[in-house]
PDB file of N, CA, C and O in Angstrom:
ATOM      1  N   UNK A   1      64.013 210.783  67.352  1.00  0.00           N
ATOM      2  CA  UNK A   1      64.263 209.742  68.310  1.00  0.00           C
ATOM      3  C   UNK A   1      65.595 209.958  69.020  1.00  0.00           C
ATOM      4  O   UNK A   1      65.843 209.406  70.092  1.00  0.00           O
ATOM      5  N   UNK A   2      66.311 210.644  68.499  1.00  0.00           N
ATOM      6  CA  UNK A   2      67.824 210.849  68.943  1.00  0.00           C
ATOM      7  C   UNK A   2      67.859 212.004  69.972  1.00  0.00           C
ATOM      8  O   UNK A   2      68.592 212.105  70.955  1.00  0.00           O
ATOM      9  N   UNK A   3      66.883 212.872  69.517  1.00  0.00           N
ATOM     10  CA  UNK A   3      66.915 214.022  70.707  1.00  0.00           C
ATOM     11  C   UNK A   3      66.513 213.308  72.082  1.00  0.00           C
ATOM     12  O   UNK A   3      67.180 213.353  73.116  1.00  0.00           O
ATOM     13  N   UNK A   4      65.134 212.553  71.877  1.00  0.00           N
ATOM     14  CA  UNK A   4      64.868 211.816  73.272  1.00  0.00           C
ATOM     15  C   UNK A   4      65.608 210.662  73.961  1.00  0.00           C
ATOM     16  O   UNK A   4      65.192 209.921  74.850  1.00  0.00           O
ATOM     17  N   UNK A   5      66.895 210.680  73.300  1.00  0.00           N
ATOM     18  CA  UNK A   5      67.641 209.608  74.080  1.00  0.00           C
ATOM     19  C   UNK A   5      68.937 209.477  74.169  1.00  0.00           C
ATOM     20  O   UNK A   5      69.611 208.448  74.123  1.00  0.00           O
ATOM     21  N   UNK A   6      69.272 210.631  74.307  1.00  0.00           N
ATOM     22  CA  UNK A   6      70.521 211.383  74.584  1.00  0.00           C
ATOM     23  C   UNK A   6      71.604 210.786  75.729  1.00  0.00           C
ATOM     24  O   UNK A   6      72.827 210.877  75.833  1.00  0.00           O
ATOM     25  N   UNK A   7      70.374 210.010  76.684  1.00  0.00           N
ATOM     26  CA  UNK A   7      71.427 209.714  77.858  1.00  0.00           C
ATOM     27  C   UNK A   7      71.832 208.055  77.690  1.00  0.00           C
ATOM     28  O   UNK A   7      72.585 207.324  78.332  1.00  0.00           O
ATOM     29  N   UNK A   8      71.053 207.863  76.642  1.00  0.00           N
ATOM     30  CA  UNK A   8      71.046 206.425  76.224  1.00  0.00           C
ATOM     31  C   UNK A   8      72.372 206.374  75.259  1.00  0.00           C
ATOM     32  O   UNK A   8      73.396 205.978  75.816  1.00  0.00           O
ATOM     33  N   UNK A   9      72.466 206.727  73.886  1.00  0.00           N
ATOM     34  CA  UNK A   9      73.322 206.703  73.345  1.00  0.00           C
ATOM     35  C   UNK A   9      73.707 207.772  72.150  1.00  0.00           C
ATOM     36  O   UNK A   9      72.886 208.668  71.953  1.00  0.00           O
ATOM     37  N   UNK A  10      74.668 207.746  71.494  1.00  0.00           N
ATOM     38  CA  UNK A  10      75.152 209.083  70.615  1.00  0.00           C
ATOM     39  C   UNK A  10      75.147 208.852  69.188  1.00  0.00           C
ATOM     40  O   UNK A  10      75.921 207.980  68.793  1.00  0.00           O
ATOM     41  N   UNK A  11      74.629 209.290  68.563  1.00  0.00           N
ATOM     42  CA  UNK A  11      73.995 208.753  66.771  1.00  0.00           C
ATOM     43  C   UNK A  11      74.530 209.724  66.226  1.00  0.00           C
ATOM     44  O   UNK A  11      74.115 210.816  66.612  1.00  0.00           O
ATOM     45  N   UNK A  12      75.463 209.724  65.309  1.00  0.00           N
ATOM     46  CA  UNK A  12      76.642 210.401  64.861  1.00  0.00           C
ATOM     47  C   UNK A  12      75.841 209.629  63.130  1.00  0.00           C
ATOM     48  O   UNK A  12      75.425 208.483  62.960  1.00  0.00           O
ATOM     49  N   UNK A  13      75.892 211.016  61.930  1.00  0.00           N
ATOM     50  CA  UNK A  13      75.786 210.412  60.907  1.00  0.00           C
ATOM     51  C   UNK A  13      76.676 210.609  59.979  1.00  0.00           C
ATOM     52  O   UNK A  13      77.341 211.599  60.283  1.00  0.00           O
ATOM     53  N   UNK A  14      76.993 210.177  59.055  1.00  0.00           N
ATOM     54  CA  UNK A  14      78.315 210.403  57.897  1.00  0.00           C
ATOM     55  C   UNK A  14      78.067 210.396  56.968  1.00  0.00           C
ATOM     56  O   UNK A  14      77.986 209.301  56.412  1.00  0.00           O
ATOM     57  N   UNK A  15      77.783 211.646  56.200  1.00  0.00           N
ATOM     58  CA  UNK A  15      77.616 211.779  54.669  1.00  0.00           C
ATOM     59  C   UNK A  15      78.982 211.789  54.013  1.00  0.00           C
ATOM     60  O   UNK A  15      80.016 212.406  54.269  1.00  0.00           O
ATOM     61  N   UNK A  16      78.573 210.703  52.875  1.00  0.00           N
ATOM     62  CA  UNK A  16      79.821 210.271  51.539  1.00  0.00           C
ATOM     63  C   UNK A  16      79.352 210.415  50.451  1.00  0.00           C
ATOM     64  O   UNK A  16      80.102 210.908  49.608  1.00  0.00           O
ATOM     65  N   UNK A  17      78.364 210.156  50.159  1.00  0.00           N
ATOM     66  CA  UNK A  17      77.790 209.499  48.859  1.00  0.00           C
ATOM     67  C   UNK A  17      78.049 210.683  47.750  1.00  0.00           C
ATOM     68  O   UNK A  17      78.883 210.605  46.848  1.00  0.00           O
ATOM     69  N   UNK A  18      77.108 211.878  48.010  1.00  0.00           N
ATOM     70  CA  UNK A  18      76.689 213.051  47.170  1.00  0.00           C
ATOM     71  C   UNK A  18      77.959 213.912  47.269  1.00  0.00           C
ATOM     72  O   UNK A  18      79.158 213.664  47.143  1.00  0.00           O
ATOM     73  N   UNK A  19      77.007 215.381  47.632  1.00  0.00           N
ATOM     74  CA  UNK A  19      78.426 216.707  47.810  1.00  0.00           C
ATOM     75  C   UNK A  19      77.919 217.303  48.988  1.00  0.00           C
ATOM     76  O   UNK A  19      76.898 216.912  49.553  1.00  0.00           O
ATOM     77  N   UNK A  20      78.693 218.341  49.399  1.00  0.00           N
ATOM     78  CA  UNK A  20      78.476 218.564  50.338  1.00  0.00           C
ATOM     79  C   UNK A  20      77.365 219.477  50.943  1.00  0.00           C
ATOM     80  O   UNK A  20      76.782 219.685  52.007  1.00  0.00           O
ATOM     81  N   UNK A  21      77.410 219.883  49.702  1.00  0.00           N
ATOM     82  CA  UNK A  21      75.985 221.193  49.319  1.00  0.00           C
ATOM     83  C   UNK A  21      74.191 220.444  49.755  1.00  0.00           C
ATOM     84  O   UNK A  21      73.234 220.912  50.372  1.00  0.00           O
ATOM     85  N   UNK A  22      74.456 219.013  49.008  1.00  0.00           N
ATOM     86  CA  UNK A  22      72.953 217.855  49.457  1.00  0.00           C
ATOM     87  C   UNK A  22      73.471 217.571  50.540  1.00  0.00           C
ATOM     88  O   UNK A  22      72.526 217.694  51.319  1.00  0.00           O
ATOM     89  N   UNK A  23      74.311 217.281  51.101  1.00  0.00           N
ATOM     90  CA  UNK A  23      74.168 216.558  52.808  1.00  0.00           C
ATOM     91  C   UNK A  23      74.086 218.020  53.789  1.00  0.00           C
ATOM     92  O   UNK A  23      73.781 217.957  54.980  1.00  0.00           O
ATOM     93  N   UNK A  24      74.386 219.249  53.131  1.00  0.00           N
ATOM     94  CA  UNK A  24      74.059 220.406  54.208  1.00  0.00           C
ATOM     95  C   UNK A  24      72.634 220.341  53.624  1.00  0.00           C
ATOM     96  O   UNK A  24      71.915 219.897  54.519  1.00  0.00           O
ATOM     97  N   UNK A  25      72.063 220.537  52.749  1.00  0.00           N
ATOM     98  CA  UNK A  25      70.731 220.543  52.059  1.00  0.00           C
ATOM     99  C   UNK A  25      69.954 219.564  53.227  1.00  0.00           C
ATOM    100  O   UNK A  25      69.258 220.080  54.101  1.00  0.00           O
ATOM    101  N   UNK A  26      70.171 218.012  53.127  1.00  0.00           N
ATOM    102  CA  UNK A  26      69.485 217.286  54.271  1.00  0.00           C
ATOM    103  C   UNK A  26      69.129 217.672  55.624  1.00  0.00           C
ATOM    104  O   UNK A  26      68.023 217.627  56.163  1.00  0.00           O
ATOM    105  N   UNK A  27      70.579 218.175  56.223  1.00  0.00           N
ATOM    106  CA  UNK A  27      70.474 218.454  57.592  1.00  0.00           C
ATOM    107  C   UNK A  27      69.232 219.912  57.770  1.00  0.00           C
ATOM    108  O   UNK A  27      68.250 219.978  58.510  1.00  0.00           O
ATOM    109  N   UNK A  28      69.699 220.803  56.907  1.00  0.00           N
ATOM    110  CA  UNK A  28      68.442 222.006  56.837  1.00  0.00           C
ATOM    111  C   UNK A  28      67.061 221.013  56.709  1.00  0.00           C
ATOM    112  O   UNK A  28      66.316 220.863  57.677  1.00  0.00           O
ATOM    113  N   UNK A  29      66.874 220.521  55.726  1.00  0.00           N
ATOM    114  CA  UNK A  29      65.393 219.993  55.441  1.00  0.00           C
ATOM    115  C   UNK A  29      64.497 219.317  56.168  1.00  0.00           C
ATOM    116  O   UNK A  29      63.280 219.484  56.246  1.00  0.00           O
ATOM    117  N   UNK A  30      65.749 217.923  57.114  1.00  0.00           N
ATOM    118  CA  UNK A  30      65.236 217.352  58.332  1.00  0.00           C
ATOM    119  C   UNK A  30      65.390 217.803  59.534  1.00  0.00           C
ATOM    120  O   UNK A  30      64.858 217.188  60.458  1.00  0.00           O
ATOM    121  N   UNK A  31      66.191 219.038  59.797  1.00  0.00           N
ATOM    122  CA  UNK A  31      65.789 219.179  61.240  1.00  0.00           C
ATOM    123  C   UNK A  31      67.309 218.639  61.501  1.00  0.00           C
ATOM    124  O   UNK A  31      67.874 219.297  62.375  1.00  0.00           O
ATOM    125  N   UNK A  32      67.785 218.006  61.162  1.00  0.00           N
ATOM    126  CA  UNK A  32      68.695 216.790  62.068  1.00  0.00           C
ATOM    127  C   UNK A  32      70.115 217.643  62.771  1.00  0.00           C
ATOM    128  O   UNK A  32      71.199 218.033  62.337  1.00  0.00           O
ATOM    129  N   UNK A  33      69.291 217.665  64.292  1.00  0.00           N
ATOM    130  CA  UNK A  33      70.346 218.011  65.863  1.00  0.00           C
ATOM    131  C   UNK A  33      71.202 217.042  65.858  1.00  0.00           C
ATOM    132  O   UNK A  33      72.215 217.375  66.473  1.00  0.00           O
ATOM    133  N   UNK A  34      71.280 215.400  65.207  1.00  0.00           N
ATOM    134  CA  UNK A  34      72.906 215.043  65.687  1.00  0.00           C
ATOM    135  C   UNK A  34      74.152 215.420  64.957  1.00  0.00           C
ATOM    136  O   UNK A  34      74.009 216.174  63.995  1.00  0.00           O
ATOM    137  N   UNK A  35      75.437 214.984  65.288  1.00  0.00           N
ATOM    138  CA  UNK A  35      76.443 215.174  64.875  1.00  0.00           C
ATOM    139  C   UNK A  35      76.464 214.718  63.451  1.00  0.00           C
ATOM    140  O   UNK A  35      76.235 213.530  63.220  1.00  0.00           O
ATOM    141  N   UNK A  36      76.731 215.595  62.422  1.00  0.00           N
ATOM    142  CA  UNK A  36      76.983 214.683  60.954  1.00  0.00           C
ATOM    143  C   UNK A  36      78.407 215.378  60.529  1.00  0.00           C
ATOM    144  O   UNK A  36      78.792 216.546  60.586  1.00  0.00           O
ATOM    145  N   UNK A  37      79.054 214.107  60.059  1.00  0.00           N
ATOM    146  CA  UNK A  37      80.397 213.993  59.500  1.00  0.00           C
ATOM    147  C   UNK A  37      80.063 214.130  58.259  1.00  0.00           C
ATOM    148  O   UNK A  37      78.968 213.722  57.870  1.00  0.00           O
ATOM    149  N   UNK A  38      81.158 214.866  57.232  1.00  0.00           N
ATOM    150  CA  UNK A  38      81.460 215.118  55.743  1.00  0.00           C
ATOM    151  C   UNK A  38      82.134 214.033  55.325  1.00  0.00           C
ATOM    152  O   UNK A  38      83.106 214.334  56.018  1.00  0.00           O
ATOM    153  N   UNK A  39      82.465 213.079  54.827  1.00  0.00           N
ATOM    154  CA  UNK A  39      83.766 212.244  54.506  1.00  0.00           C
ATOM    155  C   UNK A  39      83.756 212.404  52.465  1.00  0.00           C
ATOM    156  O   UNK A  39      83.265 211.506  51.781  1.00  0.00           O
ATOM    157  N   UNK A  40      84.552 214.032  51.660  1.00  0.00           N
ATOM    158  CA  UNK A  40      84.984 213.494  50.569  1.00  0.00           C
ATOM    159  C   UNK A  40      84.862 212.417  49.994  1.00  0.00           C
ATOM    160  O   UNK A  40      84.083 212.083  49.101  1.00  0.00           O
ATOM    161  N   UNK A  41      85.880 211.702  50.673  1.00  0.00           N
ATOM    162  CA  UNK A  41      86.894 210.687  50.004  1.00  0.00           C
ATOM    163  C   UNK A  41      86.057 209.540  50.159  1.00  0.00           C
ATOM    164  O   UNK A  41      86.602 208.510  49.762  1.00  0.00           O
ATOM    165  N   UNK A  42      84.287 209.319  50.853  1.00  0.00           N
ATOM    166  CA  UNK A  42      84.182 208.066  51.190  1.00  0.00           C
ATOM    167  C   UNK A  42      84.876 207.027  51.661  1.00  0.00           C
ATOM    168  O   UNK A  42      84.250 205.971  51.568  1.00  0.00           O
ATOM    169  N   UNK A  43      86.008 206.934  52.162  1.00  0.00           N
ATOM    170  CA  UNK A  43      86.718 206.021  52.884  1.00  0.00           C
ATOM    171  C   UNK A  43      86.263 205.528  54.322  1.00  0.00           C
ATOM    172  O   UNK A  43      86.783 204.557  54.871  1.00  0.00           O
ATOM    173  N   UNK A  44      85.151 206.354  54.931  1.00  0.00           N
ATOM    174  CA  UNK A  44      84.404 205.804  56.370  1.00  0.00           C
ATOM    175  C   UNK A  44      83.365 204.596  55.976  1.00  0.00           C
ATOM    176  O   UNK A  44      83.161 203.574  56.631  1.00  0.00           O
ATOM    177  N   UNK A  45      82.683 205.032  54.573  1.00  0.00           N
ATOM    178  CA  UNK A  45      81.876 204.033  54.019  1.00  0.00           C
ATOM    179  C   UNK A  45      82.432 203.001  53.470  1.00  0.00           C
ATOM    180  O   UNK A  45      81.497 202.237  53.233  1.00  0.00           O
ATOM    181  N   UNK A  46      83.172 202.636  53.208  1.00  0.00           N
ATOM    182  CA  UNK A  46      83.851 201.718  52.659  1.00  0.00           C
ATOM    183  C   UNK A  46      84.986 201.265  53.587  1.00  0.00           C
ATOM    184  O   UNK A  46      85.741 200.386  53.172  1.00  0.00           O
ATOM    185  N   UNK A  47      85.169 201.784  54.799  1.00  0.00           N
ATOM    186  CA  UNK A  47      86.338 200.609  55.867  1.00  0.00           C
ATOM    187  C   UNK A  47      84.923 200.571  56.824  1.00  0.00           C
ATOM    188  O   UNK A  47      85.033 199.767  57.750  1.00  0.00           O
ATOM    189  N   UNK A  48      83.762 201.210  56.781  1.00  0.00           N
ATOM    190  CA  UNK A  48      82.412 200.496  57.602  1.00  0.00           C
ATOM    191  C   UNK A  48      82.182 199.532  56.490  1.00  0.00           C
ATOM    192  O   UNK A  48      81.965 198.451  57.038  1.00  0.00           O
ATOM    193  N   UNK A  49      82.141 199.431  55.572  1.00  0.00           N
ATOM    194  CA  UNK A  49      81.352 198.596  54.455  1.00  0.00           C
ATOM    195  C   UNK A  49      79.821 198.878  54.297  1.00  0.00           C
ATOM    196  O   UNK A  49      78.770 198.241  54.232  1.00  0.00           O
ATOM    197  N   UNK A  50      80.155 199.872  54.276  1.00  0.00           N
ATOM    198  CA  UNK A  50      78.471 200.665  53.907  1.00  0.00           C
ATOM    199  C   UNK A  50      78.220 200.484  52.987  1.00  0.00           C
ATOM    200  O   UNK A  50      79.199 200.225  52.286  1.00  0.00           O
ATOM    201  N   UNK A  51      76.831 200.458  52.238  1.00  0.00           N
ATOM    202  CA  UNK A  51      76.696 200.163  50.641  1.00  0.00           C
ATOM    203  C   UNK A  51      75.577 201.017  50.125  1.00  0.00           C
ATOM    204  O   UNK A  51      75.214 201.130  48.954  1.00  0.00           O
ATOM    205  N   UNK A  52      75.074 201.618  51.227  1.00  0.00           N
ATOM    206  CA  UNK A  52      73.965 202.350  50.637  1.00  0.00           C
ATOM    207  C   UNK A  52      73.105 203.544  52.355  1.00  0.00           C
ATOM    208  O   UNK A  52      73.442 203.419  53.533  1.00  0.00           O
ATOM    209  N   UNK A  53      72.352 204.238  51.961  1.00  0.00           N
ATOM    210  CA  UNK A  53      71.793 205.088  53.032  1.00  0.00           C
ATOM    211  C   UNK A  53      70.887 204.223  53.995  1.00  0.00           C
ATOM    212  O   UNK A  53      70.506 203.060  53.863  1.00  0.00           O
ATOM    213  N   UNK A  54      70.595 205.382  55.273  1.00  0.00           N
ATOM    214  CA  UNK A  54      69.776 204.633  55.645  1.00  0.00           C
ATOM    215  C   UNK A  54      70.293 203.857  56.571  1.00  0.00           C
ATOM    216  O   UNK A  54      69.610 203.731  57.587  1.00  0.00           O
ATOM    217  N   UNK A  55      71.748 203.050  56.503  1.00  0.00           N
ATOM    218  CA  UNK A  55      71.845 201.944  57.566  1.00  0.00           C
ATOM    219  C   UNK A  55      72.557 202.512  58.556  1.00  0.00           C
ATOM    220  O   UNK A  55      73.155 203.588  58.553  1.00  0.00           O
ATOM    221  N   UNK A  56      72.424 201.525  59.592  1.00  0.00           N
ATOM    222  CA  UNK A  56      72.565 201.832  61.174  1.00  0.00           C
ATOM    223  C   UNK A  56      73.440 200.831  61.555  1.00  0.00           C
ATOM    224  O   UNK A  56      73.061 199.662  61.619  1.00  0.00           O
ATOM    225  N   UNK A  57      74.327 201.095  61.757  1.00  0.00           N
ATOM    226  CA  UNK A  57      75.472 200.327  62.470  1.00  0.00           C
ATOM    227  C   UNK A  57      75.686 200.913  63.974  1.00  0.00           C
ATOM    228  O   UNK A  57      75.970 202.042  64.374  1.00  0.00           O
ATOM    229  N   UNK A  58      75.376 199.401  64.796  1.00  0.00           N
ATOM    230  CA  UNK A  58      75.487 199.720  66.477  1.00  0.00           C
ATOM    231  C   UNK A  58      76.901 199.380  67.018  1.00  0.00           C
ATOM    232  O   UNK A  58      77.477 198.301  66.881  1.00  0.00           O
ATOM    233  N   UNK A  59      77.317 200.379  67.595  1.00  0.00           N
ATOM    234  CA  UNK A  59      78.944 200.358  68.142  1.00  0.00           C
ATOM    235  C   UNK A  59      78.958 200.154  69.720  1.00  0.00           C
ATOM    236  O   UNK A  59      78.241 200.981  70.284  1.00  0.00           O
ATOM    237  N   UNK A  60      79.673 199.149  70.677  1.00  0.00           N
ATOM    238  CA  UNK A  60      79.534 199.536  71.696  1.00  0.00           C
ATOM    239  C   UNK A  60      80.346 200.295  72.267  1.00  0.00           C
ATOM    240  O   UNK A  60      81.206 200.561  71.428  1.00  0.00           O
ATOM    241  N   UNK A  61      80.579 200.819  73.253  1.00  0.00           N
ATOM    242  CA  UNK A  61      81.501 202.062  73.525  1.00  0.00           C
ATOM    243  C   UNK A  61      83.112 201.710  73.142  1.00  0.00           C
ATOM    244  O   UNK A  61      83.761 202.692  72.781  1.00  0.00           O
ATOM    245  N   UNK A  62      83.794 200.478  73.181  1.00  0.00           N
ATOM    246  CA  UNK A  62      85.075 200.213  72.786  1.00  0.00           C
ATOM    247  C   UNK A  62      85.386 199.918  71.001  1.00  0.00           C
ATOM    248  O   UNK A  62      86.333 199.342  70.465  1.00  0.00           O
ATOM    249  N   UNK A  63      83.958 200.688  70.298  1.00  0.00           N
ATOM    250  CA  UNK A  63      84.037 201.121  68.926  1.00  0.00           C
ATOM    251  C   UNK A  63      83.669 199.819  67.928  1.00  0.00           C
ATOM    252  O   UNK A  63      83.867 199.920  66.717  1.00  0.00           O
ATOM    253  N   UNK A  64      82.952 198.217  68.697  1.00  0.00           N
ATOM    254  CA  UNK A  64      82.870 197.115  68.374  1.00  0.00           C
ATOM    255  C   UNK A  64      81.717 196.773  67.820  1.00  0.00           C
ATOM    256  O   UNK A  64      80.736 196.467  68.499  1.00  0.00           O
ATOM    257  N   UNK A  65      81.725 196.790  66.631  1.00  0.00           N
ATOM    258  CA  UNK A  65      79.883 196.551  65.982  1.00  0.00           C
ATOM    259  C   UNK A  65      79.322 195.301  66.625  1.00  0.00           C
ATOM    260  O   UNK A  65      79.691 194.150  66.394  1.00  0.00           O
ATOM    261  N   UNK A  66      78.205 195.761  67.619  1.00  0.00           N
ATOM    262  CA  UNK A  66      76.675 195.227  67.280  1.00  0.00           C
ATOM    263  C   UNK A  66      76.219 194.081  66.444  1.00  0.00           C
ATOM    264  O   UNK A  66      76.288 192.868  66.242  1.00  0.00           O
ATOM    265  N   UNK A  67      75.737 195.165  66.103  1.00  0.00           N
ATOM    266  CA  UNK A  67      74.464 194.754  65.077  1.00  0.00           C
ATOM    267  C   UNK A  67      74.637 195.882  64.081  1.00  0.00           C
ATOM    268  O   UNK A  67      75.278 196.884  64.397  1.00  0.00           O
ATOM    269  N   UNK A  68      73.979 195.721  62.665  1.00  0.00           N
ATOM    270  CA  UNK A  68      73.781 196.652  62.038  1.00  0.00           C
ATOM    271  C   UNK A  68      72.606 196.078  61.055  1.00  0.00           C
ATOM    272  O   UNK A  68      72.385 194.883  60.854  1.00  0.00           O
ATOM    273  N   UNK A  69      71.593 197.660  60.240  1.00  0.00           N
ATOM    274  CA  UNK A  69      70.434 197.121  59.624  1.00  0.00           C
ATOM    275  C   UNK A  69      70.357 198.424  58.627  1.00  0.00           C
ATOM    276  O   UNK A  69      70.603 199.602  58.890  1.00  0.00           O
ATOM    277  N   UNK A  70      70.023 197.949  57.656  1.00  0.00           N
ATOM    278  CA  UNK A  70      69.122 199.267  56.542  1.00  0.00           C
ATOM    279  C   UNK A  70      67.660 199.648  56.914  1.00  0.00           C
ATOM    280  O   UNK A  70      66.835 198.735  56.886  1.00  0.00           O
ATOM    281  N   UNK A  71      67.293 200.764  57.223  1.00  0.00           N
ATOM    282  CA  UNK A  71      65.988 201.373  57.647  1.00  0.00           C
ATOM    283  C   UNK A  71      65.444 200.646  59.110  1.00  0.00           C
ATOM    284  O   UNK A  71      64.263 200.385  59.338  1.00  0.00           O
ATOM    285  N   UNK A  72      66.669 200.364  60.110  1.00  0.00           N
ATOM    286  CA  UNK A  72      65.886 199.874  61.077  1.00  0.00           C
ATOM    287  C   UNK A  72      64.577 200.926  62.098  1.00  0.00           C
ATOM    288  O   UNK A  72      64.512 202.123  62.378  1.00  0.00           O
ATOM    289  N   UNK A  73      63.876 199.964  62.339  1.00  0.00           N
ATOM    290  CA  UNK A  73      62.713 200.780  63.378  1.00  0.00           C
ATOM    291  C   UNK A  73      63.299 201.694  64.377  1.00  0.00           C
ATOM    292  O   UNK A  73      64.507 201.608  64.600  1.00  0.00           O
ATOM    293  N   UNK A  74      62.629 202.494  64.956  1.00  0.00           N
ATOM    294  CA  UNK A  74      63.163 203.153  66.778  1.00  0.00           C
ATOM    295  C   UNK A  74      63.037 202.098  67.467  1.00  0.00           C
ATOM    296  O   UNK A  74      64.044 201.851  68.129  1.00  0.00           O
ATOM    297  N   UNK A  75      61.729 200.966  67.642  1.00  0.00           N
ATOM    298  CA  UNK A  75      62.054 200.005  68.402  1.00  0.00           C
ATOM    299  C   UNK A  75      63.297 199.016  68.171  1.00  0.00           C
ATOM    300  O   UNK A  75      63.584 198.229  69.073  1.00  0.00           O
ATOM    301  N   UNK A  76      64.022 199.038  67.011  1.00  0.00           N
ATOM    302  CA  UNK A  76      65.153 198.295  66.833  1.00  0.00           C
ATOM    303  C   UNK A  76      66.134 198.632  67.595  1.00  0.00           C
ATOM    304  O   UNK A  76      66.809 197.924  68.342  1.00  0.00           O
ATOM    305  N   UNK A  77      66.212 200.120  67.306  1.00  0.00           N
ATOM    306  CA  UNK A  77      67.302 200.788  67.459  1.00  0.00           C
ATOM    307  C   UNK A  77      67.464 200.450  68.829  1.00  0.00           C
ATOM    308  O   UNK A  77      68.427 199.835  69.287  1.00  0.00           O
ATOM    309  N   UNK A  78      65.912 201.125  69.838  1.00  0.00           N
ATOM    310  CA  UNK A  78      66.270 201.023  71.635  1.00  0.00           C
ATOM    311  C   UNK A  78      66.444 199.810  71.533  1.00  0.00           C
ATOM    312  O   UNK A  78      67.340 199.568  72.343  1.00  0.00           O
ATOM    313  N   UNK A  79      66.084 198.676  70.934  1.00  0.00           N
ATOM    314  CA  UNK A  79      66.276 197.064  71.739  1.00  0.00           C
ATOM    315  C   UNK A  79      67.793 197.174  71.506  1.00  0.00           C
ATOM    316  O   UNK A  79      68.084 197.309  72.694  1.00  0.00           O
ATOM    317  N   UNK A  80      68.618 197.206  71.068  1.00  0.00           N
ATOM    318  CA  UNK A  80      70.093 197.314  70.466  1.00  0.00           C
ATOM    319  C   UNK A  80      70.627 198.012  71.633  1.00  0.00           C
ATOM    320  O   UNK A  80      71.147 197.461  72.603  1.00  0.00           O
ATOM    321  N   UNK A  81      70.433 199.465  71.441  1.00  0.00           N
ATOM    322  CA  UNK A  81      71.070 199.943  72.679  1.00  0.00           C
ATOM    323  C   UNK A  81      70.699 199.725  74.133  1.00  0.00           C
ATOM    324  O   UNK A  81      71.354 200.329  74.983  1.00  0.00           O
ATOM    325  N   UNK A  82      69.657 198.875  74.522  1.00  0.00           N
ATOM    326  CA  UNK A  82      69.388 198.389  75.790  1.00  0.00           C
ATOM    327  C   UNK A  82      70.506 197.503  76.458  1.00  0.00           C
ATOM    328  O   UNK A  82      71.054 197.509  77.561  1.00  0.00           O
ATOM    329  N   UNK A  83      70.644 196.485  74.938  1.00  0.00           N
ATOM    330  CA  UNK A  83      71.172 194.933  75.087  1.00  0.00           C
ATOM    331  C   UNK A  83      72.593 195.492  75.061  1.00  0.00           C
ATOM    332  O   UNK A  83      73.212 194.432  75.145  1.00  0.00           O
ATOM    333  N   UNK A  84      73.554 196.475  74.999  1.00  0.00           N
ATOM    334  CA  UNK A  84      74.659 196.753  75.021  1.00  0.00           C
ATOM    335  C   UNK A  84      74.953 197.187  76.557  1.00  0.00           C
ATOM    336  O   UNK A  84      76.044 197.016  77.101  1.00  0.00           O
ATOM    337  N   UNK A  85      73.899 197.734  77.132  1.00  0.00           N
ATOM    338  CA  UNK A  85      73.271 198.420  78.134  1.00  0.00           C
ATOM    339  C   UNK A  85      73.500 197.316  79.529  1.00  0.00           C
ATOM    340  O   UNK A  85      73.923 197.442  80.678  1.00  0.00           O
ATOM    341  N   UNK A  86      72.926 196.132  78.638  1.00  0.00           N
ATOM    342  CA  UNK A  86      73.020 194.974  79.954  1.00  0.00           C
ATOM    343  C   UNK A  86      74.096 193.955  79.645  1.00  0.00           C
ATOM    344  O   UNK A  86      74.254 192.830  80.120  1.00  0.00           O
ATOM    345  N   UNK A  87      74.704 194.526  78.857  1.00  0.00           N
ATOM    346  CA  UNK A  87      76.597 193.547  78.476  1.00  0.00           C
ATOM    347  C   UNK A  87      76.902 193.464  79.557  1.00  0.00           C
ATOM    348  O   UNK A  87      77.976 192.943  79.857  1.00  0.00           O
TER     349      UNK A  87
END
């Protein structure tokens, strides 16, 4: 979904949890063309207040959460980035 909507918005992901060996492991397994961050120290997950995989936190361009959801839909996702769209 991220490849087809490139001009829409930029989906950046951040592996903390595991090592670094499973989050390169992921990116090989799924395919996944966006940007993914390493964070050691988990400190991105925890000043986001992340608690688990999976969730989607929407930023608008001055870095200001949205909305955010665990396992949201593609239709979630575009309604989100539309409605930032018509701020």
């Amino acid at each position: 979904m991220a490849r087809n909507n490139t001009d829409k918005f930029t989906l950046i992901g951040v592996g903390a949890r595991d090592n670094l060996g499973q989050a390169e492991d992921f990116v090989n397994r799924t395919g996944t063309t966006f940007a993914m961050l390493w964070d050691s120290s988990g400190a991105s997950w925890n000043g986001l207040r992340i608690t688990s995989q999976h969730r989607i936190i929407v930023l608008n361009r001055f870095g200001q959460e949205v909305d955010r959801r665990a396992n949201p839909s593609h239709s979630w996702i575009l309604e989100k980035v539309a409605s930032i769209g018509a701020a």
